[in-house]
Phi, psi and omega in degrees: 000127167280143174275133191260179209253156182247331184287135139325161161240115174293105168295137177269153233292134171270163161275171199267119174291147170315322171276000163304163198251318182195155174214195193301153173289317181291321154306329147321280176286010156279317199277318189257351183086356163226185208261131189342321179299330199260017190252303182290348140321287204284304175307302178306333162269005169101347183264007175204131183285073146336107169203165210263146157216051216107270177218027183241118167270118182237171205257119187299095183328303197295326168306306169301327183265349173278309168327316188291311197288346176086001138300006202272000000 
């Protein structure tokens, strides 16, 4: 009998459509050009939102376009 595989296969990250409320920190940094450290770097001084949904850290949209927009 074969055996089946129990892992996912991870689709890879997209940029974040504009109408979205929040995505992946990889996908975040695929959408701005910069890289998940410097995204968790920005969370941590308060200029970019963070929050957890099960065992996915995702990104707040609006917190990203403001960041970006240099409101933050």
């Amino acid at each position: 009998m074969a055996e089946r595989s129990t892992s996912r296969k991870k689709s890879p990250p997209q940029p974040i459509p504009p109408g979205a409320v929040a995505g992946t920190l990889q996908d975040a940094a695929i959408t701005v050009g910069l890289s998940v450290a410097t995204l968790r770097r920005h969370a941590a001084a308060g200029r970019l939102r963070l929050f957890k949904v099960g065992h996915r850290t995702l990104v707040d949209a609006a917190s990203l376009r403001a960041l970006m927009a240099g409101a933050a």
